[in-house]
C-alpha positions in Angstrom: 12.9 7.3 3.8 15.0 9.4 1.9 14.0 9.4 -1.5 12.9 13.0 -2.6 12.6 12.3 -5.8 10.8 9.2 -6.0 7.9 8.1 -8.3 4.9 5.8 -7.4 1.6 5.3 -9.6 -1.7 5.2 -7.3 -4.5 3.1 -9.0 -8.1 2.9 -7.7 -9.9 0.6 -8.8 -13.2 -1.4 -7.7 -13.1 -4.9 -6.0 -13.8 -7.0 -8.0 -10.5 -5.8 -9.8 -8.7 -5.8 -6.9 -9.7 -9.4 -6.4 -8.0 -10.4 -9.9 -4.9 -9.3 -8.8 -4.9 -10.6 -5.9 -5.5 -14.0 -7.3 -3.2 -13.4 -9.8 -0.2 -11.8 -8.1 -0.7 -12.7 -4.6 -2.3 -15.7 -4.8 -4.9 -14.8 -2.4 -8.7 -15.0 -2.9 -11.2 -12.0 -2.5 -10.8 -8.2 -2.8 -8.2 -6.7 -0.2 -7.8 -2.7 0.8 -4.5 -2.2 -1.0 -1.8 -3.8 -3.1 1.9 -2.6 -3.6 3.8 -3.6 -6.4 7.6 -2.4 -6.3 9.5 -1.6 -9.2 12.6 -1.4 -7.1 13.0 -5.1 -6.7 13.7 -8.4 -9.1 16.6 -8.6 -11.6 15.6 -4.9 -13.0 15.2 -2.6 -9.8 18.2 -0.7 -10.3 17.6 0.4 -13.4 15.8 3.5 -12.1 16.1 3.7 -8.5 13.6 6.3 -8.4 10.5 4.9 -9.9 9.0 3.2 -6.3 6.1 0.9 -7.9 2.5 1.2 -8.0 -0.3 1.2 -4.8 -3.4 0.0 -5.8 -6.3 0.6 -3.6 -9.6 -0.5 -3.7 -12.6 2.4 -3.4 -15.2 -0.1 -2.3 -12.7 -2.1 0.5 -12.1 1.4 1.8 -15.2 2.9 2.1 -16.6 0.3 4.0 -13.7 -0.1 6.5 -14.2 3.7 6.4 -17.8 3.1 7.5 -16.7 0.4 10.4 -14.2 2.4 12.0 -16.3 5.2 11.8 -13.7 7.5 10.0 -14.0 9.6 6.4 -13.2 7.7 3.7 -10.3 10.3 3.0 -8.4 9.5 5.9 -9.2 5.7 5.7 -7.8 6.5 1.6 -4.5 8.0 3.6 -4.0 5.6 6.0 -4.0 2.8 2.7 -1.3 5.0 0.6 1.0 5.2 3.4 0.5 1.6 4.1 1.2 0.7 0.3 3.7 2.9 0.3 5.9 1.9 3.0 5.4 -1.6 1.3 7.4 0.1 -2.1 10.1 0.5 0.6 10.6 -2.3 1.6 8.1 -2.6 5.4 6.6 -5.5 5.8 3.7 -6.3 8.5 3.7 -9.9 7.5 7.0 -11.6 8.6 7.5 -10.6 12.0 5.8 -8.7 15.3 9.0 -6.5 15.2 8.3 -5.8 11.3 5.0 -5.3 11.9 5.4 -2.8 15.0 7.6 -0.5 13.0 5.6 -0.2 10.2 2.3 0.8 12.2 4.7 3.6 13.7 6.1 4.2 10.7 2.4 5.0 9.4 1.3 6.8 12.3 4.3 9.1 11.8 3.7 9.8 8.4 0.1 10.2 8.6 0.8 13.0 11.2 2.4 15.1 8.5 -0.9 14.9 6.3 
């Protein structure tokens, strides 16, 4: 991924904050696990090519998804960085199977070194 020197804010916050943004940026209803919001993109993203974006995760989406898969909420908090993460650089599960296979690699990769 190649940037050592990058910077990324991590915000947790509760769902029913998580829902506001994702009304308001997304346009999506309801709470979701994680949002990633790049600073590297849009007619400023240049400016400093170091400063990634923010990854806000929600404590409450985690924790139960934590509880479902029967995994600590640590690891199920790891597994959400790295996703909103790899979203600051540009990975995107969305658009394509293709996209979407090389990002859950990507994760598992990363997640490895933790």
């Amino acid at each position: 991924m190649d940037c050592p020197d990058g910077e990324l804010s991590i915000v947790i916050v509760d769902d029913p904050e998580i829902a506001k943004l994702n009304e308001k940026f997304l346009d999506r209803p309801g709470p979701t696990n994680v949002i990633a919001f790049s600073m590297r993109e849009g007619p400023f993203g240049e400016v400093n090519p170091n400063l990634l974006g923010d990854v806000i995760i929600s404590v409450e989406t985690a924790a139960r998804e934590a509880k479902d898969a029967g995994i600590s909420i640590e690891l199920r908090f790891d597994q959400l960085l790295i996703h909103g993460t790899l979203h600051l650089f540009g990975f995107d599960h969305e658009k394509t199977p293709e996209q979407a296979k090389a990002m859950r690699v990507k994760e598992k990769q990363l997640l490895k070194l933790l």
